[in-house]
N, C-alpha and C positions, 0 to 999 in steps of 0.2 A: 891145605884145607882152609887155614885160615885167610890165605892171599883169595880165593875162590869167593867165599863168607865176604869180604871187606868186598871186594868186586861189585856180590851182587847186593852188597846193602849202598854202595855208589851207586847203582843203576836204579835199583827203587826208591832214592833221596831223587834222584835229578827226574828221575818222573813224575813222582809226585811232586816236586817243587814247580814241573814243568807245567803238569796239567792243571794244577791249582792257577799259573800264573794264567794261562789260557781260558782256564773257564770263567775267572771272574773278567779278563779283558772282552770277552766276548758275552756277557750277561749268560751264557744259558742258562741259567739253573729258572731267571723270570722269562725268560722266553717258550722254555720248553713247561715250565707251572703252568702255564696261562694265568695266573693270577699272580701281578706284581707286588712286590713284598714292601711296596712303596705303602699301599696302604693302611699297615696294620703296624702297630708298635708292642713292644712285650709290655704286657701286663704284672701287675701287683701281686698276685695271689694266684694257685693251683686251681681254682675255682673261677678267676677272673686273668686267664692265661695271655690274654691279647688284647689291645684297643684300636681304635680306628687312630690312626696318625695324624696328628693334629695339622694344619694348614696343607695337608697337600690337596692337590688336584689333579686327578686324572683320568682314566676312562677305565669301566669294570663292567665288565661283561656286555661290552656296547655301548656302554650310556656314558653320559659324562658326572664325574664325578666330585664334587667339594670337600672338604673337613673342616667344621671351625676349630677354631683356636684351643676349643674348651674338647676336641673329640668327638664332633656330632657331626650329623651329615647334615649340610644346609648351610647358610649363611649367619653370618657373627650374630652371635645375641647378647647381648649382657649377661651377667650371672644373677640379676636380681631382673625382674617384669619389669616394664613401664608402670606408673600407677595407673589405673583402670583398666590391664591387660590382663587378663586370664591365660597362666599358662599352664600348658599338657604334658608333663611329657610320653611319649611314646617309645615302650620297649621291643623286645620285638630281635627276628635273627636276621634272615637276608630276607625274609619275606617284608618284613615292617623298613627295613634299610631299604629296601624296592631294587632288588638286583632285574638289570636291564631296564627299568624306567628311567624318567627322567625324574627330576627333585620336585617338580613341580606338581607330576600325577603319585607319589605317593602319599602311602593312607595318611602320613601326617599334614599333606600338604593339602588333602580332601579335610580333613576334620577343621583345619584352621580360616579354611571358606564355609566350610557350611557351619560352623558355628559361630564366624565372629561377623562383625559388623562395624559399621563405622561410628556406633556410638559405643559397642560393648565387643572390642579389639579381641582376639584370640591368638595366641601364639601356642602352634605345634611344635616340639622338638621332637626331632627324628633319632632314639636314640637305640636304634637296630644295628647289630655287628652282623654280619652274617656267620654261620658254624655256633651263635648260642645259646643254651640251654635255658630253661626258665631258672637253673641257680645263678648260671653267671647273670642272669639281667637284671638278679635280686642283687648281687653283688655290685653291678654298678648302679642301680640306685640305690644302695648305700653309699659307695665311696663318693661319687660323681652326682647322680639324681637330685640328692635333697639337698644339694648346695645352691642348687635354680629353681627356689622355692616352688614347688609343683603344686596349681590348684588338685589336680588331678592324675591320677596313674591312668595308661592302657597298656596290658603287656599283649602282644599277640602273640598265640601260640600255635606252634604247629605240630600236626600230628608224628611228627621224628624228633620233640623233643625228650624223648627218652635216651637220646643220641648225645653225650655227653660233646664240649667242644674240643673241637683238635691242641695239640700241644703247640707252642711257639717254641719252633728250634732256636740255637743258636747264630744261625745264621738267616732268621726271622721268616721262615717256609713253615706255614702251616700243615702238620701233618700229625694222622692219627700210628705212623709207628714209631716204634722204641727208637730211643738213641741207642749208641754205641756203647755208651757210659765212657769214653773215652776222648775227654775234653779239645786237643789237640783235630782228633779225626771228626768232631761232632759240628766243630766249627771251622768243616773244610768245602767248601762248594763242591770240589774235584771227586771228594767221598761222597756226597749228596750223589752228584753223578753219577759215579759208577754202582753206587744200589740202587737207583732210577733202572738203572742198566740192568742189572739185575732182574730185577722187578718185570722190566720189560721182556728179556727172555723167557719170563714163566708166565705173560699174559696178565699180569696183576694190575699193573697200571689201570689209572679210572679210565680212561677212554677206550682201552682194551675190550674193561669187562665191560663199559655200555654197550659196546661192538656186539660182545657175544648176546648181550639181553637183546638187540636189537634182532639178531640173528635169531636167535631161539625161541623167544616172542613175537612175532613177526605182529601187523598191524589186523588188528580186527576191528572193523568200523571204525569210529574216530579214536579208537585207545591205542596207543603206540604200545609198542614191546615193553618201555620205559615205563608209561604208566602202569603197565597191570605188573610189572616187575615191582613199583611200588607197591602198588594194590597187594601183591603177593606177602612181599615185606611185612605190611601195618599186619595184613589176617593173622601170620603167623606170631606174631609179638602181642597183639592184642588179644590172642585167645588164652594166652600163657605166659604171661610178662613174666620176664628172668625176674626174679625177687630182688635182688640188686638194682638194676635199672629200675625197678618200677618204684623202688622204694626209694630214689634219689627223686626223681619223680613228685611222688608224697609229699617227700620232705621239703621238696622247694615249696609247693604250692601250700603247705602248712605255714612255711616260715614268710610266706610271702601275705599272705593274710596276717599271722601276727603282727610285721613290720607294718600295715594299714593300721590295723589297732591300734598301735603303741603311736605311732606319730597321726592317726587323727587323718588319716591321708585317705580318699576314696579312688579303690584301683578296681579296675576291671580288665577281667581275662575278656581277650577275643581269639577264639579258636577258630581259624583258619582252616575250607577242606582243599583237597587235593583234588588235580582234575578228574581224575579216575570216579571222583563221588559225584559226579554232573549228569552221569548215566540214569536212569528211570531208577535201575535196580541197585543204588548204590548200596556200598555196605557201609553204619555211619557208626559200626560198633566202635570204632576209635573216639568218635564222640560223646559216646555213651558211656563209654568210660571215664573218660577226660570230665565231663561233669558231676558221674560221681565223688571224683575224689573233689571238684569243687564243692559240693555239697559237703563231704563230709570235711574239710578242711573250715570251710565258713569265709569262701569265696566268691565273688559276684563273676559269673560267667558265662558270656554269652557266645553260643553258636553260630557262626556265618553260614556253617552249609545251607542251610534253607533258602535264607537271600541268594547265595548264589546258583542253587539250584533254580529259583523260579525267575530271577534275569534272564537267562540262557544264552546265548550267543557266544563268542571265546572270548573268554574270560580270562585262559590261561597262559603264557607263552611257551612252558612246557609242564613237564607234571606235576611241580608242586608251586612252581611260583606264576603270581597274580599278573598280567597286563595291567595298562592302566586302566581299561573299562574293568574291570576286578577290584584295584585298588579302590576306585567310585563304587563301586556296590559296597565293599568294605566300611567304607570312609561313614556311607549315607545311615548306614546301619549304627555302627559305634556312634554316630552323631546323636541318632534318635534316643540309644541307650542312656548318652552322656546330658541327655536335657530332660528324661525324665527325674523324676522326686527321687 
């Protein structure tokens, strides 16, 4: 019995030692991600779980991609302005980061033409993650934000930040499930794989279930499966917010005004809609929400659906994130906000 035992603990050693050597000789774990784990680095805090990786450069979701030195998407800045440069910085998830633009048509790179000028210079900083939440974005303007002395805050918010950000594995794959709690297996590519595998037999995987929303949803006039699967999403969340989510929620945007008061700082929310709200009959109760608690927090914040309902044209590249004609209706709006008294 025990010669049988030793056997099969040889044969599950040289497998697994086998398949680990293979998967990382063959990258899968960033090939079959679609999103390479190039550009994100582990983060400081539970609340601040990932960062963008400092000098890489690569391609994300089509477009080509930067990081400066400091963590921002864009080109080097110094840590302190030029003297008579006005700087922004801009917070924000993948929408503010501008997933599939280019660096040039994101909102931060609209706000810093249409407000600066060659006598009174503007500098936008891009400082969008994609996956974060209005805590994590308070988080990194604390840690990172007010070391680039900011004239100004813009967070932009979307209507799924009640979506807390995904965890940074060990072996730097963004994902919203549990580890194993078991160190060795947690920081194994080979494991990653085979609960990918897993996953994949039971139809879990994200491209899976887009599949089936696509299927199940089919298109009705310009709204894909996708979108009203969103749309379905916000209704049910926004008629009945879990108290937990909704109350992290709160708290951000509580403590995100305080952190203006206390440092003197003037921020403002821009709340981002979704394609799904471009229709006549949109539903904008996410927004209606979303401003109450700016109200009752002691928030300045403004809504883009309007703007981008009465632009009209596509706006969007899929359901929730902006094109670059998007990001300019954005840009033009926040600008107007940002030069009034």
């Amino acid at each position: 019995m025990r010669g049988i035992l030793a056997r099969w603990l040889v044969a599950i050693t040289i497998f697994g030692v086998t398949g680990e050597l293979l998967a990382r000789a063959t990258n899968l774990v960033d090939r079959l991600n679609g999103y390479g784990r190039s550009l994100y680095t582990a983060g400081p805090e539970p609340d601040l779980p990932y960062r963008l990786r400092p000098g890489v450069q690569t391609t994300y979701v089509g477009a080509p991609v930067r990081v400066d030195a400091l963590g921002f998407r864009g080109p080097e800045v110094a840590v302190a302005p030029a003297p008579g440069v006005r700087r922004i910085l801009v917070l924000g998830d993948s929408v503010v980061f501008g997933q599939g633009v280019r660096e040039d048509e994101t909102v931060s790179a609209v706000l810093a033409r249409t407000l600066g000028s060659a006598a009174a210079p503007v500098e936008a900083i891009n400082a969008g993650v994609p996956g974060y939440d209005t805590t994590a974005e308070l988080r990194l303007l604390a840690r990172a934000g007010m070391a680039l002395h900011p004239a100004a805050v813009v967070v932009g918010m979307s209507l799924n930040d009640y979506d807390p950000p995904p965890a940074y594995s060990p072996i730097g794959v963004l994902s919203y499930s549990s580890r194993l709690g078991i160190p060795l297996l947690d920081a194994s590519e080979f494991v990653t794989l085979l609960r990918w595998l897993w996953r994949w037999t039971r139809g879990a995987l994200g491209y899976q279930v887009l599949a089936r929303i696509e299927r199940d949803l089919p298109q009705a006039g310009p709204a894909t499966g996708l979108d009203r699967a969103v749309e379905s999403e916000h209704r049910r969340f926004y008629a009945a917010p879990p108290p937990e989510r909704w109350r992290r929620v709160v708290d951000a945007c509580a403590a995100l005004a305080a952190f203006g008061r206390e440092h003197a700082l003037p921020i403002l929310v821009a709340i981002f809609p979704e394609q799904y709200q471009m229709r006549a009959d949109a539903d904008v109760a996410p927004q209606r929400a979303l401003l109450d608690v700016c109200r009752q927090t002691g928030l300045t914040c403004l809504d883009l659906q309007p703007a981008f309902a009465a632009a009209g044209g596509t706006l969007f590249q899929d359901a929730q994130h902006p094109n670059a004609a998007g990001h300019a209706v954005a840009g033009a709006v926040i600008a107007a906000a940002l030069r009034a008294p």
